[in-house]
C-alpha positions as CSV (number, residue, x, y, z in Angstrom):
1,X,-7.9,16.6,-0.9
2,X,-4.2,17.2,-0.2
3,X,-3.0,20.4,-2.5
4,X,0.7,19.8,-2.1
5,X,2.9,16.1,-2.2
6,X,4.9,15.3,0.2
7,X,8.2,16.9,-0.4
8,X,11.0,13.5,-1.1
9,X,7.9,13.2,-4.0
10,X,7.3,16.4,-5.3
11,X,10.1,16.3,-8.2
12,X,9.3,11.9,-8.7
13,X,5.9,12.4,-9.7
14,X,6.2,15.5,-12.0
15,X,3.5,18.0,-11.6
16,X,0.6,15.2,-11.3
17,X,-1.4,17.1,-9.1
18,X,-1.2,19.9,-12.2
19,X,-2.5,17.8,-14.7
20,X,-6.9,18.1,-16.0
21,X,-7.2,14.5,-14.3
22,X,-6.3,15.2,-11.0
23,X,-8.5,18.2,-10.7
24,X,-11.3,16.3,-11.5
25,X,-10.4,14.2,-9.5
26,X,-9.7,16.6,-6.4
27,X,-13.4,18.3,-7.2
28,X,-14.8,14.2,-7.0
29,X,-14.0,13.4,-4.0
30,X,-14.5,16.8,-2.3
31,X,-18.5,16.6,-3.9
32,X,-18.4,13.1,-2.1
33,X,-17.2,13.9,1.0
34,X,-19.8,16.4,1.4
35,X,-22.8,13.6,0.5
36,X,-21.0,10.8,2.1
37,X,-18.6,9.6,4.5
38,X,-14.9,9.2,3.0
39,X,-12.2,7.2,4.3
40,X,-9.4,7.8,4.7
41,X,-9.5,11.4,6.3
42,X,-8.4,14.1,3.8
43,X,-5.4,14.4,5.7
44,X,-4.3,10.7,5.7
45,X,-4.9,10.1,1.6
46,X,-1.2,10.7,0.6
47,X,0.3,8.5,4.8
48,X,1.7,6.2,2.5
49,X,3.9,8.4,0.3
50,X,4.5,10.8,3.5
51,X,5.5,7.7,5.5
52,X,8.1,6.8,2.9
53,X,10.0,9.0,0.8
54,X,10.7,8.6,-2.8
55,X,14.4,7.7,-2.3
56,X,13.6,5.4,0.8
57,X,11.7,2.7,-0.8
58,X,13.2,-0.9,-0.6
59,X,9.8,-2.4,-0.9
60,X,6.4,-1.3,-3.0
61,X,3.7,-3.4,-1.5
62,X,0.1,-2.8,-3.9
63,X,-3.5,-2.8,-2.6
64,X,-6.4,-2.4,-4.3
65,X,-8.6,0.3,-2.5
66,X,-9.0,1.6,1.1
67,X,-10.8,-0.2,4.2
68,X,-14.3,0.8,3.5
69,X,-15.3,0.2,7.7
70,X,-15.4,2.9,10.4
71,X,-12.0,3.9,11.5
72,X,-9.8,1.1,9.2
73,X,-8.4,2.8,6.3
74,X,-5.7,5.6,7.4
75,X,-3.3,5.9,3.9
76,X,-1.5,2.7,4.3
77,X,-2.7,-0.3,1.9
78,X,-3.8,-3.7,4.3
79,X,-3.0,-1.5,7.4
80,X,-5.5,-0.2,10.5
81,X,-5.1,1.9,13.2
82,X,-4.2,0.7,16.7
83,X,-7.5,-0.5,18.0
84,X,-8.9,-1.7,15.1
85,X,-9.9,-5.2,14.6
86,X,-7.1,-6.9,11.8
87,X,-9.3,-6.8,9.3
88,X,-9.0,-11.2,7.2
89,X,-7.0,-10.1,4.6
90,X,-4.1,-9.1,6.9
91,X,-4.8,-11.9,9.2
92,X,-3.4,-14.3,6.8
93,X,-0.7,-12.2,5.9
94,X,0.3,-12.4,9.9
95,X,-0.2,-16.1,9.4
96,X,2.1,-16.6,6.7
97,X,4.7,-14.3,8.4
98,X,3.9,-16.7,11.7
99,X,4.3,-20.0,9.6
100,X,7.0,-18.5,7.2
101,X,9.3,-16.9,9.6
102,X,8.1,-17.5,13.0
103,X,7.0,-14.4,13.8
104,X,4.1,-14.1,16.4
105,X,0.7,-12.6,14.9
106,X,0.4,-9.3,16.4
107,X,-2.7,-7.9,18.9
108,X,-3.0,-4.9,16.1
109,X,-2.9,-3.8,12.5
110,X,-0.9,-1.3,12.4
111,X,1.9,-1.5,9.9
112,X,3.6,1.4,10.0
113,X,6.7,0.0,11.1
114,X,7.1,-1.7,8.2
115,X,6.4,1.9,6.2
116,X,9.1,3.2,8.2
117,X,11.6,0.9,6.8
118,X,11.1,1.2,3.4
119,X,7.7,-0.6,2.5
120,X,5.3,1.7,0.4
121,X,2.1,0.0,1.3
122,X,0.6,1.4,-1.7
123,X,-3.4,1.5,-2.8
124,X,-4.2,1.9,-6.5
125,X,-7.4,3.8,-5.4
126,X,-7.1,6.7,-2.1
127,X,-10.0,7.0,-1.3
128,X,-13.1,4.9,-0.9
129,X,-16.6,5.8,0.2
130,X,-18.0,4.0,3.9
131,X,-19.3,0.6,2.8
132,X,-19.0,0.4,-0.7
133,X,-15.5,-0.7,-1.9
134,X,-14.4,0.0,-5.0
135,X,-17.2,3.1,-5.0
136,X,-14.3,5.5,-6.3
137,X,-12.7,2.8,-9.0
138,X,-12.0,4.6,-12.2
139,X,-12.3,8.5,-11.2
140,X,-8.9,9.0,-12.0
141,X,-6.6,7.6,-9.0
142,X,-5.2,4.8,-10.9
143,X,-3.7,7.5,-13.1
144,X,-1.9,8.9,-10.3
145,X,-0.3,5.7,-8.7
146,X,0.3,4.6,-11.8
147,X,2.8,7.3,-11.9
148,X,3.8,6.4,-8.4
149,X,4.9,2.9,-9.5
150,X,6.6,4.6,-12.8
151,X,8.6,6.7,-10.7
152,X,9.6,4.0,-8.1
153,X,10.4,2.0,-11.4
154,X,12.4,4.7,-12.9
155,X,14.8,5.5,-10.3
156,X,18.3,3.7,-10.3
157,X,18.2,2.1,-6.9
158,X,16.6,-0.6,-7.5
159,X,13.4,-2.1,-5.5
160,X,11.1,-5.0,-5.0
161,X,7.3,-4.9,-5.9
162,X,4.8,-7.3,-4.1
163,X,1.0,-7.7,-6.6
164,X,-0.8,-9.4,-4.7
165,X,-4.2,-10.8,-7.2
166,X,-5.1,-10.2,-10.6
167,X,-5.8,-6.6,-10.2
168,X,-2.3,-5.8,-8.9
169,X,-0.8,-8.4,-11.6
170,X,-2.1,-5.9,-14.0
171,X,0.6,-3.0,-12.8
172,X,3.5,-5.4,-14.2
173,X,3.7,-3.6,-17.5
174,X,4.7,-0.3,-15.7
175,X,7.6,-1.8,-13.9
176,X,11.1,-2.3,-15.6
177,X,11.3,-6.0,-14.7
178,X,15.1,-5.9,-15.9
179,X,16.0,-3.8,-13.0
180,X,13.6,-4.3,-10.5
181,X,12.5,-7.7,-8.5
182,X,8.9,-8.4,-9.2
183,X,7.0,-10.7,-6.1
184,X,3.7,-12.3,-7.6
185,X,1.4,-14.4,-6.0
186,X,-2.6,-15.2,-5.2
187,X,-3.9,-12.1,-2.7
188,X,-4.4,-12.8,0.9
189,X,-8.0,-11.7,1.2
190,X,-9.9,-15.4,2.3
191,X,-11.3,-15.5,-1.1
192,X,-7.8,-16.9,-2.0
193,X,-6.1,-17.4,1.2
194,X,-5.6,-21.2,-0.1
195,X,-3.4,-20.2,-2.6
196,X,-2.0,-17.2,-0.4
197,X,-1.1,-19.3,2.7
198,X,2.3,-21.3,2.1
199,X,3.6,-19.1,-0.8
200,X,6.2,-18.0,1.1
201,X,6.7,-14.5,-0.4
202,X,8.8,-12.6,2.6
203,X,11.6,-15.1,2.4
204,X,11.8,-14.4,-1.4
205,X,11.1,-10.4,-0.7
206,X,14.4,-10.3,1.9
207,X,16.4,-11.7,-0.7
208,X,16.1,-10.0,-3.6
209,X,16.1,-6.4,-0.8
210,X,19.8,-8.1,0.3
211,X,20.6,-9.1,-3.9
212,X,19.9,-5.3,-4.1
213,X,22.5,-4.1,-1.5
214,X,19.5,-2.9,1.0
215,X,19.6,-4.2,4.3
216,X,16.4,-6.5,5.0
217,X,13.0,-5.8,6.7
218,X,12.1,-6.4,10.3
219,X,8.4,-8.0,9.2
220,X,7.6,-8.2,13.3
221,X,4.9,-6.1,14.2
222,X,5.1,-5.0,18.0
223,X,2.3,-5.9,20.6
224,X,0.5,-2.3,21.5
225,X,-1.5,-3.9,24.4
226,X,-4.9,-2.6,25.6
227,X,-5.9,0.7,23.9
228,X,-7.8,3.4,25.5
């Protein structure tokens, strides 16, 4: 487990990583990692707060827990590294972008261009154990983004948060709705890709980023051709 946050978060999330919980929680996951095999890599399980600082994000998109499948989940919620089959659930969020905007589905998952620009592709659990999602639900991560999503909340400069499902749905309470622009809608996993498909939610997220005085998000993905 990481010992140190990056530093745009260090003063955000107030001493979290001090707190009973978080050791715990640090002492979990390091007894898992020696029975099992843990994704993401210790050294990937903060990517998504190290790939956008605290003051830099326009955009807080929530997942649920990491990839669960060899060599998918590096730190960045729906994301995979190049090479990695697009796992479904980010297959119809390339489809919507494709039917929404035009855009061409990409030949990778790897969205850390969009991380780069603001988007905090956030998971409300770090880490997960290989093949069994949701196997580290309730050991004390959602304490810790749940801080993360207070502190994006309580800053000033305003941002827009994307819940995806019921389970992000139930994060609402923790954002200040009278500051902040909340996107809801059905996730894009295939369970509910009906309801996902044709709700439109980039158009809406671009205009509240512009309402807010942020300049908008290139959504494209670039081609990385063959790997290896």
């Amino acid at each position: 487990m990481p010992t140190t946050l990056p530093d745009s978060w260090e003063t955000a999330l107030g001493g979290e990583l001090d707190k009973p919980y978080f050791t715990q929680l640090t002492e979990f996951v390091a007894a898992e990692r020696e029975q099992h095999r843990i994704f993401p890599p210790q050294d990937q399980v903060f990517a998504a707060l190290e790939a956008t600082p605290f003051d830099k994000v326009k955009v807080l998109v929530l997942g649920q827990d990491p990839y669960h499948g060899e060599g998918q989940g590096h730190g960045l919620c729906f994301s995979v590294r190049p090479g990695v089959k697009t796992p479904p659930s980010l297959r119809n969020i390339f489809k919507e972008l494709r039917d929404e905007l035009g855009y061409p589905i990409p030949d990778n998952g790897y969205l850390m261009p969009w991380a780069e620009q603001g988007v905090l592709l956030l998971n409300a659990v770090l880490t997960v154990r290989e093949g069994e999602p949701n196997s580290h639900k309730g050991k004390g991560w959602e304490k810790f983004t749940d801080a993360v999503i207070k502190a994006v909340s309580g800053r000033p400069d305003p941002a827009v948060f994307v819940l995806w499902g019921a389970y992000a749905r139930k994060k609402l309470p923790l954002i200040d709705t009278s500051r902040h622009t909340v996107i809801e809608g059905a996730h894009p996993s295939p369970l509910s890709a009906k309801l996902f498909l044709g709700s439109r939610p980039f158009g809406r997220i671009d205009e509240a980023i512009k309402a807010q005085g942020h300049d908008s998000i290139d959504w494209r993905i670039p081609d990385l051709g063959p790997i290896g």
